[in-house]
C-alpha positions as CSV (number, residue, x, y, z in Angstrom):
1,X,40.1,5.6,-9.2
2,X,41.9,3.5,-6.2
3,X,43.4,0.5,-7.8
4,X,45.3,-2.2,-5.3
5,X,48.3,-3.6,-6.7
6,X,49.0,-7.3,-4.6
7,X,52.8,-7.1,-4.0
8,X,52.8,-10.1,-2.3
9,X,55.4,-11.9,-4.5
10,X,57.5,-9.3,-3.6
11,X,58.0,-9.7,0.2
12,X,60.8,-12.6,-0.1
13,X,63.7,-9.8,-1.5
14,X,64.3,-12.4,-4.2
15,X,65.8,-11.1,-7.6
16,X,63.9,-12.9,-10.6
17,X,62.2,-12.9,-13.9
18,X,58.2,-12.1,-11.6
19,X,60.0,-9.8,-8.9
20,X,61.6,-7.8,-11.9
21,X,58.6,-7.9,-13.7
22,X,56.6,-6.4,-11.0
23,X,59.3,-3.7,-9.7
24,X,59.3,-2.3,-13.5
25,X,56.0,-2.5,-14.3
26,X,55.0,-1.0,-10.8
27,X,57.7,2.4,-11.7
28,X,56.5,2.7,-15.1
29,X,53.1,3.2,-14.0
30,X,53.7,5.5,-11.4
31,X,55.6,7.6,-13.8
32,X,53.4,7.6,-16.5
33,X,49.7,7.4,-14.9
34,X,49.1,10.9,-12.9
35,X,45.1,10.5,-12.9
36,X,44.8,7.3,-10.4
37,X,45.8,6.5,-6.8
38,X,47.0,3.2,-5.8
39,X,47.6,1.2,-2.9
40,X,50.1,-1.9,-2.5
41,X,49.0,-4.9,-0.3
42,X,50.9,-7.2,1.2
43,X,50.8,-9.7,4.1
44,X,53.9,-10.3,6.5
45,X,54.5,-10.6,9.9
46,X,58.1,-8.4,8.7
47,X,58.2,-4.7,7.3
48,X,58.4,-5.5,4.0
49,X,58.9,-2.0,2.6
50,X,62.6,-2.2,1.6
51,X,61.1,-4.6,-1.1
52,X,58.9,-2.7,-2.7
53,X,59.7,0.3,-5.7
54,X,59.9,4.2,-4.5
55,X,56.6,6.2,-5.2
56,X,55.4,9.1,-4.4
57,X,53.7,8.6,-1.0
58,X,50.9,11.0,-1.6
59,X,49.4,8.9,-4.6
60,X,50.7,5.2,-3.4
61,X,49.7,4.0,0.1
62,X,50.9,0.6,1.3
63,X,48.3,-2.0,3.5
64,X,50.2,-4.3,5.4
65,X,48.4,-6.9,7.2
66,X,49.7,-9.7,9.7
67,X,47.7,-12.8,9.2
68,X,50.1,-16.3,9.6
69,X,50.5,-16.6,5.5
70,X,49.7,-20.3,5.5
71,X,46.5,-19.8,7.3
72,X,45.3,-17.2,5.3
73,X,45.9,-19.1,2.0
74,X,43.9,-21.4,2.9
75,X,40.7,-19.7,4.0
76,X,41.2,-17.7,0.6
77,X,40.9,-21.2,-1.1
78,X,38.6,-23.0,0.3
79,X,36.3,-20.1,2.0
80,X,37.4,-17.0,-0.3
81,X,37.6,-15.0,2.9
82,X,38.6,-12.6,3.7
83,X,38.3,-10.1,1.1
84,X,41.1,-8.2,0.0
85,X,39.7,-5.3,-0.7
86,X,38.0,-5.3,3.2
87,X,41.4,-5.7,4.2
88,X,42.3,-2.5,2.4
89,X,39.3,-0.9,3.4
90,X,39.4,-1.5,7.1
91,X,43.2,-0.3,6.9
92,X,42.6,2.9,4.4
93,X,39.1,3.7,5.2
94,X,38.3,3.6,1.4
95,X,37.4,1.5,-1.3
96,X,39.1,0.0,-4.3
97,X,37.9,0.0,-7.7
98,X,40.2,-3.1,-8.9
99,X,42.8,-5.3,-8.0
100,X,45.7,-5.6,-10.1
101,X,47.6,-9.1,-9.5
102,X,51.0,-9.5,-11.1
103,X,51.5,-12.9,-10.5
104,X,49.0,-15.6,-9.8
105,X,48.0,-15.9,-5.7
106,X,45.0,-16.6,-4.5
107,X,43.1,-13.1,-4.3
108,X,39.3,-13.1,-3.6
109,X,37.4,-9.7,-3.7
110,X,34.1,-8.6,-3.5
111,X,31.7,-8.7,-6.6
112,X,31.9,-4.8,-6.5
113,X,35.5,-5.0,-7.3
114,X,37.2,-6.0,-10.6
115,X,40.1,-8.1,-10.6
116,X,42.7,-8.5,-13.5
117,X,45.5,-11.1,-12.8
118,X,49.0,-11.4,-15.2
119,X,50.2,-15.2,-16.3
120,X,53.7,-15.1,-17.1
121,X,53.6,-19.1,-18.4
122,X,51.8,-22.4,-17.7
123,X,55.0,-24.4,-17.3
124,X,53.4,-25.9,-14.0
125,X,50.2,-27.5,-16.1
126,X,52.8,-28.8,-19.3
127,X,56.1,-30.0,-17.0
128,X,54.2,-30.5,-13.6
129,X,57.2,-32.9,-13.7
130,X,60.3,-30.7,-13.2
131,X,58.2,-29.1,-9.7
132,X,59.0,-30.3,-6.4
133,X,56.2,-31.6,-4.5
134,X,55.9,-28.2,-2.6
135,X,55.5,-26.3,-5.6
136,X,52.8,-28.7,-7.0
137,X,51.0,-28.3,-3.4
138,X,51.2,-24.6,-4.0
139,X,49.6,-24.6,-7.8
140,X,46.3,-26.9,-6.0
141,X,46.0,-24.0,-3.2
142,X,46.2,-21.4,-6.2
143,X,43.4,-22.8,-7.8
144,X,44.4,-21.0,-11.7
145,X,41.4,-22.4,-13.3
146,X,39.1,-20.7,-10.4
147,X,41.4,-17.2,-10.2
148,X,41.0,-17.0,-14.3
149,X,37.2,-17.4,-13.5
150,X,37.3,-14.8,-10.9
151,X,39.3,-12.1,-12.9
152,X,37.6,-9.4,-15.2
153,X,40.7,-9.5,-17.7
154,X,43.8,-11.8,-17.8
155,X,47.2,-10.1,-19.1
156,X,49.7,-12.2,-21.2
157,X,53.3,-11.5,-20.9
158,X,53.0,-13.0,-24.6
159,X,50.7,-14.3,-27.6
160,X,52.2,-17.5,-26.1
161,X,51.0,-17.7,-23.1
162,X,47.7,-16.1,-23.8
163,X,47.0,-19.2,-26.5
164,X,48.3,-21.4,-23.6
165,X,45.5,-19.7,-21.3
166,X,42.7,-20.3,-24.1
167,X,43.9,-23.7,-24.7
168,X,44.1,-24.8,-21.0
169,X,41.5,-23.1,-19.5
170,X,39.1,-22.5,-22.5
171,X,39.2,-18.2,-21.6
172,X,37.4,-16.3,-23.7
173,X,39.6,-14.8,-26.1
174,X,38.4,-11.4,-25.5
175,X,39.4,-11.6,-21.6
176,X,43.1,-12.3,-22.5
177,X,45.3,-9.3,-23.2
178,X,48.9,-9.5,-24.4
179,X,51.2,-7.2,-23.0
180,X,55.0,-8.2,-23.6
181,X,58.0,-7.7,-21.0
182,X,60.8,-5.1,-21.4
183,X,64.2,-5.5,-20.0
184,X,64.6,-4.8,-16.2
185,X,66.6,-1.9,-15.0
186,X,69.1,-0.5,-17.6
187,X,71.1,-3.2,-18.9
188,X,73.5,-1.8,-21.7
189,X,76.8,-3.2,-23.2
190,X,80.0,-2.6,-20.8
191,X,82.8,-1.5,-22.2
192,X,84.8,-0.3,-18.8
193,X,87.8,-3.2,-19.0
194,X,88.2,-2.6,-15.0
195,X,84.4,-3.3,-14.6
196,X,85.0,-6.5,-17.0
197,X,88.1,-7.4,-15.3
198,X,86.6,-7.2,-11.6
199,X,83.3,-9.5,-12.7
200,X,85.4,-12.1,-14.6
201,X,87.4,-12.4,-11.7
202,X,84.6,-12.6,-9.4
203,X,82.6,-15.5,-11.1
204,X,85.9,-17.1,-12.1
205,X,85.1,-16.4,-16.1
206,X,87.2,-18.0,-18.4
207,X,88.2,-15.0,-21.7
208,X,86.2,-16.7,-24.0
209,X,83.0,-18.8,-23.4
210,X,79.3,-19.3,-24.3
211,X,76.8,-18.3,-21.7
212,X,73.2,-19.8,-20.5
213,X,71.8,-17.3,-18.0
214,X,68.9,-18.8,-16.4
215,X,67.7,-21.0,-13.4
216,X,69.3,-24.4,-13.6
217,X,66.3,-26.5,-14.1
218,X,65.2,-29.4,-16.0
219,X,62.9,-27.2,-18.4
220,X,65.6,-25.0,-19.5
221,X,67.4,-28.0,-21.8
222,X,70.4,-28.1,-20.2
223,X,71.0,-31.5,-21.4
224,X,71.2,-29.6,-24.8
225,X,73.2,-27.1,-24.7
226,X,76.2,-29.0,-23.0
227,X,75.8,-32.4,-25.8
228,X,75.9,-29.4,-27.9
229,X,78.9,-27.7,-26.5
230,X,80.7,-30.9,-27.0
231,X,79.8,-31.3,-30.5
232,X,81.1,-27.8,-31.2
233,X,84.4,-28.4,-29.3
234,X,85.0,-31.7,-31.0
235,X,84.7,-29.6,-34.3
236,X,87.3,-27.1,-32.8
237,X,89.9,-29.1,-30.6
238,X,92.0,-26.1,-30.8
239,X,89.7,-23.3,-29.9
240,X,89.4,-22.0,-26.1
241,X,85.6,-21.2,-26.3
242,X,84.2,-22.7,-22.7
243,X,80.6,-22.8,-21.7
244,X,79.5,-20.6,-18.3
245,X,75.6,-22.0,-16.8
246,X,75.2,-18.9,-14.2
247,X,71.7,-18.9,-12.7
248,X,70.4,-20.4,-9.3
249,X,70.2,-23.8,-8.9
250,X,67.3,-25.7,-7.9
251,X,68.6,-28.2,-5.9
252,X,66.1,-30.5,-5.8
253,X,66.4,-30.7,-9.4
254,X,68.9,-30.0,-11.0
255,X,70.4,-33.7,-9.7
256,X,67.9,-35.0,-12.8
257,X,69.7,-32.8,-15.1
258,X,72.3,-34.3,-17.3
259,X,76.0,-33.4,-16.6
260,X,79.1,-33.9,-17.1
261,X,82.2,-33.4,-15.1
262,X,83.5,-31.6,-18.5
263,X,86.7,-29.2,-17.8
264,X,85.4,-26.6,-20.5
265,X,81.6,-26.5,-18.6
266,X,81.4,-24.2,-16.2
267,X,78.4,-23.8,-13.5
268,X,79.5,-20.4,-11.9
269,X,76.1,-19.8,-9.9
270,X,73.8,-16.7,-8.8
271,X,75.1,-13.8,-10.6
272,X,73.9,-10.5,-8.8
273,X,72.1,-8.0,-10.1
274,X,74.6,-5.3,-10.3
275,X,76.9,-7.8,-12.3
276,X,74.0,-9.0,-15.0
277,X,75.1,-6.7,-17.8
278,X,78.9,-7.4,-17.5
279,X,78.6,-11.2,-17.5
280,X,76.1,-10.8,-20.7
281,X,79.2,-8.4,-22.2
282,X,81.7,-10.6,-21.7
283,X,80.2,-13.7,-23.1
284,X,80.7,-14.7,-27.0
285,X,76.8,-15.7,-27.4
286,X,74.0,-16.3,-25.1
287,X,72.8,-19.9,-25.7
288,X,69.0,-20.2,-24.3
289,X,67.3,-23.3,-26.0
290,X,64.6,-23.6,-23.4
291,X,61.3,-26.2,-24.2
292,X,58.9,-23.8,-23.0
293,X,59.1,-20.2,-21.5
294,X,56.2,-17.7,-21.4
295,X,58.5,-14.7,-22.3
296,X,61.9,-15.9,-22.3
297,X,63.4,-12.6,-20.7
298,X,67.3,-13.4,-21.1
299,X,66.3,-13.1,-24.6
300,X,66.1,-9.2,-24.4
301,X,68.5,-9.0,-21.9
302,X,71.5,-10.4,-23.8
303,X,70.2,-7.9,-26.6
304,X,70.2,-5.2,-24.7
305,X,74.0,-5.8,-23.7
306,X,74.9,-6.4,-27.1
307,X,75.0,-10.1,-26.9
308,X,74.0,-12.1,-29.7
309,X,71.5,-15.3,-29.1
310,X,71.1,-18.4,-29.9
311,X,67.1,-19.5,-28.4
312,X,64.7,-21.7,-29.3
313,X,62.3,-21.8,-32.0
314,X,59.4,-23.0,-29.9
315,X,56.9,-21.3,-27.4
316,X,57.5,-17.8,-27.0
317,X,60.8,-17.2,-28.1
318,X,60.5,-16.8,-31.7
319,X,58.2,-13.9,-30.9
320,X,60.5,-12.3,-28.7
321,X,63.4,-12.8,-30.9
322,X,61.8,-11.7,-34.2
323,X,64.6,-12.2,-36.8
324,X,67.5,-10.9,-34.2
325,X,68.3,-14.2,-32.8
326,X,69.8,-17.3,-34.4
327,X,66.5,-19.7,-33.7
328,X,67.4,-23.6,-33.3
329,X,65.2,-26.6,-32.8
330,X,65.7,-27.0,-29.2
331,X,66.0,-30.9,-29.1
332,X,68.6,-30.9,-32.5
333,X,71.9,-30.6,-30.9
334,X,73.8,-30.7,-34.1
335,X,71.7,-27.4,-35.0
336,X,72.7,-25.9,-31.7
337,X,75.8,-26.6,-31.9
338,X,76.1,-25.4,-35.3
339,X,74.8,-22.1,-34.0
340,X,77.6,-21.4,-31.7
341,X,79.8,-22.4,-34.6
342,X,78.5,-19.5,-36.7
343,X,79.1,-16.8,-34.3
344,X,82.6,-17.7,-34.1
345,X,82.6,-15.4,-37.5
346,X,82.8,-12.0,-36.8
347,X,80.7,-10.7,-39.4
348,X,77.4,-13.2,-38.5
349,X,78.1,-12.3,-34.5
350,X,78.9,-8.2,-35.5
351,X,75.6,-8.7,-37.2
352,X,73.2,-10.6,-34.8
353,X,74.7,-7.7,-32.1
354,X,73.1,-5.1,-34.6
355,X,70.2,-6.9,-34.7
356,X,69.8,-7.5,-31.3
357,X,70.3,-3.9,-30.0
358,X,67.5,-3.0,-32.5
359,X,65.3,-5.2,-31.7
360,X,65.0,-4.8,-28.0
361,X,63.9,-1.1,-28.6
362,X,60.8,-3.1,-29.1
363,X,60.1,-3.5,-25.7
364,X,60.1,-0.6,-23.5
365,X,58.3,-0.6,-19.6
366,X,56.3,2.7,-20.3
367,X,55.0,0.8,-23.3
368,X,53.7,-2.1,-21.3
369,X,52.7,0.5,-18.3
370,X,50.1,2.1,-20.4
371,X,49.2,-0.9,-21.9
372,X,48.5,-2.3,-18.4
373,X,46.9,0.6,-16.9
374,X,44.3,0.4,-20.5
375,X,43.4,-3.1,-18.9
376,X,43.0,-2.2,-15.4
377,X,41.0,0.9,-16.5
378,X,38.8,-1.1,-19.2
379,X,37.9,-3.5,-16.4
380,X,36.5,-0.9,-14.2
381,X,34.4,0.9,-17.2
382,X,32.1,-2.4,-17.0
């Protein structure tokens, strides 16, 4: 079998939750399937190919094609032309047997072809809200309600987010297939006090402090977390604990987010990649009390670095979590705060790191590879 793979989300180098999600999923298969060829499609005006995974170039081809990227979404909404797979097929001189998109673009193919299409969440339908207006433009050319129509099989990075794809969109349940995340790259606790020393002085970290890792957006409850972080320091006048927000701002947005020019509240930025697992090891508890997230990736992450977590005990956190997270009503700030209070005890934070490192052996990439390629292959088995 030929299966595409649409790496189009890839061509902007970013460093995210969907790039990540893509890169790992994309070298798991390749290691684990042997039996199938793929190819990778993308369309840029740029070579792209830095972006994308290694593979072995006798099993994975890459199509690039050079359309203007505005155009070309538009004739895929409104005329659903042209094919994909013809673009393929006039570049490779072969057809494919399904396209695999692992994040929602527009992506017509022919009847002959099966297409199966990952959701990672349906923030966009419930908080249309906390998007700028280019981003709601964006969700109208997608069209989701017409590409869940199109696909053969839908994959759902949770049970969350496939109940939120049966609830929005009224999918049969049988189309929608969870399979669950796994932490990106090989995040592990840091123990190297040079290595700790060089990142804390690099994002300015004070020694002790509560950490939110995630883009600083309206939907991620920032408000929260720092009304909390003031409850707990009233409650500890003499303690040093501060609270670090590292993540990417959106700056259109994040002006509607409550703050306050608090000395122990910290907004230290982008953290790179290479610097993820340090800043997760230095920091006392990772606080991440989203409303609504389809996986909730930091989750794992913090796990994996031997972090333990406060999240949320709605969407798909609780899931994720399991019992290896302190779970809080996201909108109780009291309970939050009375969260980071409890892993100021060594022997509840000694224990939710046990827990956690446990728990994220859950989640492996090979796991979710196999799962994916079941999908891809069921779909073309029709």
């Amino acid at each position: 079998m030929l299966i595409g793979i649409d790496v189009r989300p890839l061509m902007h180098g970013r460093v995210s939750g969907v790039e990540n999600y893509i890169r790992s999923l994309m070298e798991a298969l390749f290691d684990v399937d042997d039996e199938h060829s793929y190819v990778l499609f993308y369309n840029s005006h740029h070579d792209c190919s830095q972006f994308l995974p290694s593979f072995d170039g006798r099993r994975v081809k890459v199509v690039r094609t050079k359309y203007p990227n505005k155009l070309l979404h538009l004739m895929w909404r409104f005329l659903k032309w042209p094919k994909i797979d013809w673009l393929i097929e006039k570049k490779l001189k072969r057809k494919i047997d399904v396209l695999f998109v692992p994040d929602p673009r527009p992506s017509p193919v022919s009847n002959s072809v099966r297409k199966v299409m990952t959701f990672h969440d349906f923030s966009f339908e419930r908080y249309p809200q906390h998007f700028s207006w280019r981003s709601r433009l964006w969700f109208k050319i997608l069209n989701p309600s017409h590409e869940i129509a199109s696909s053969d099989a839908i994959i759902a990075v949770s049970e969350f987010t496939r109940d939120e794809a049966i609830d929005l969109y009224q999918v049969d349940e049988k189309k929608v297939v969870v399979v669950p995340e796994a932490v990106p790259g090989v995040l592990k606790p840091v123990f190297d006090e040079a290595r700790l020393q060089e990142v804390k002085e690099k994002y300015h970290l004070p020694d002790r402090f509560f950490l939110t890792f995630s883009t600083l957006e309206p939907r991620k409850n920032l408000e929260s977390v720092m009304k909390a972080f003031s409850v707990f320091q009233k409650k500890h006048p003499l303690e040093t604990y501060r609270l670090v927000l590292a993540g990417r701002q959106d700056s259109k947005m994040f002006g509607k987010v409550f703050f306050e020019d608090h000395p122990d509240i910290q907004v230290s930025g982008f953290v790179d990649e290479e610097d993820k697992a340090v800043v997760y090891s230095l920091a006392r508890g990772l606080v991440f009390v989203s409303t609504y997230e389809g996986f909730g990736l930091p989750v794992l992450e913090a796990m994996a670095c031997g972090t333990p977590v406060i999240a949320s005990s709605v969407a798909s956190m609780p899931e994720v979590a399991g019992e290896a997270a302190l779970l809080v009503d996201p909108y109780d700030v009291e309970a939050i705060a009375d969260a980071m209070e409890r892993l100021t005890m060594d022997d509840i934070h000694n224990g939710y790191i046990e827990k956690g490192l446990e728990r994220v052996k859950s989640f492996s990439w090979k796991k979710a590879a196999r799962s994916t390629l079941k999908v891809l292959t069921s779909s073309l088995k029709k």
